[in-house]
N, C-alpha and C positions, 0 to 999 in steps of 0.2 A: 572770411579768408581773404588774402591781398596776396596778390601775384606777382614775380618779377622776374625781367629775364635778364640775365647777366650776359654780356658776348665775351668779357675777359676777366683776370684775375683783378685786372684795377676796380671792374664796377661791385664787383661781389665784397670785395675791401669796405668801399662807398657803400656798399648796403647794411653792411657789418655797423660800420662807423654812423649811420643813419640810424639804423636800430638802434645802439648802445644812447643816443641819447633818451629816449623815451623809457627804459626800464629801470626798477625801482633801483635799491642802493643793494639790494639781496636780488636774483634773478637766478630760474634756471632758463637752460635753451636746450631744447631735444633736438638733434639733428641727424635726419633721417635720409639714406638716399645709397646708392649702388658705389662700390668703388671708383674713387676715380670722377666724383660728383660733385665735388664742391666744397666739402663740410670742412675738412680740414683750413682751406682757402679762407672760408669765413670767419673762423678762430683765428687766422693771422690780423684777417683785417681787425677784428674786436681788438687783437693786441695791440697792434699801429694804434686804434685809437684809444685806448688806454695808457699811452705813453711807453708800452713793454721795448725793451733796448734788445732783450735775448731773440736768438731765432727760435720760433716755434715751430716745431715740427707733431707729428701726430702721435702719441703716446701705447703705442699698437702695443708694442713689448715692456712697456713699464706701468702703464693703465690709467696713470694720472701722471700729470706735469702739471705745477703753480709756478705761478707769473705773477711778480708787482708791478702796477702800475699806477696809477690814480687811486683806481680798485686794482682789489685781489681777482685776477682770472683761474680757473680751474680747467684745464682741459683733459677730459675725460674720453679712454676709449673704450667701449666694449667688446671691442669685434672678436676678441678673444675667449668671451666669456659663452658658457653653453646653457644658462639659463638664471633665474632670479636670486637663486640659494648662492652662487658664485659673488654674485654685485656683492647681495650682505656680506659674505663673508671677507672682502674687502674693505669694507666699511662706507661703501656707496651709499646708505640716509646721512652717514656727518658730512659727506661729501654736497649733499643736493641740499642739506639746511646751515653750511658754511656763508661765512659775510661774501658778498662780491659776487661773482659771474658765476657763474659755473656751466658747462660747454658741454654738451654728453653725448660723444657720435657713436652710432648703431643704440642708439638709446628703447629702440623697442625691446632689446633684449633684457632689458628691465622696468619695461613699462609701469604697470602694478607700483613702482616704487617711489616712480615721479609724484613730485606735488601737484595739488589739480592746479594750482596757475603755472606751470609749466605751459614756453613758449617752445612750439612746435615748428621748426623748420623741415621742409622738404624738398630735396634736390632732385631734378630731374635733367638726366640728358638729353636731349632728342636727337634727331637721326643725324643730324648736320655733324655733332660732336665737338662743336665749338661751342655752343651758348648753353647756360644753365638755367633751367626754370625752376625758382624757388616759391614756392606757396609757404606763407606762416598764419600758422591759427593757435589760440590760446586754449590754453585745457585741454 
């Protein structure tokens, strides 16, 4: 597991744009963490560094938004959904074995469906409410 603590939107961008280089040309990323935590923030920066021109915003009430950029970005939300039978019946496996990124916030709500190399992001607020502590582990 590797730790990192963000104090702004800029450095979480930097961390976004850090990661993107090291993963394959197919990638998921689970991102896990409380409203208000980070995840969305991250998907911008992945966009910024994918060359994406559009604003991205979080896909709360449409569940997916795709982005071109270098790669294809997928940014996936769950927070709407009430459990695994909902993801499928959206079409959440074409989605996680699609070319490019793919971004999956509240992704525990469909755990069981991720791939096991799924990279796992975890946002943590602490007390301060300025800085963000992200933990990423694989599988």
């Amino acid at each position: 597991m590797r730790e990192f603590i963000s104090h702004s939107p800029e450095e979480t961008h930097a961390l976004a744009a850090e990661l993107l280089k090291s993963l394959p040309a197919r990638a998921v990323i689970a991102l896990h963490g409380d409203l208000g935590s980070g995840k969305t923030c991250f998907v911008q920066g992945l966009a910024e560094a994918l060359g994406v021109t559009e604003p991205v915003t979080s896909p709360t009430f449409t569940l997916v938004n795709e982005y071109m950029g270098t790669r294809a970005l997928t940014h996936v939300d769950l927070y709407r959904l009430s459990d695994p039978d909902e993801a499928l019946a959206m079409g959440f496996e074409e989605l996680v074995e699609s070319d490019g990124i793919t971004a999956v916030e509240w992704a525990e709500r469909a755990e069981e469906l991720l791939p096991a190399e799924t990279l796992h992001l975890r946002f943590k607020t602490p007390e301060d409410g300025t800085t963000r502590v992200i933990s990423i582990t694989q599988g």
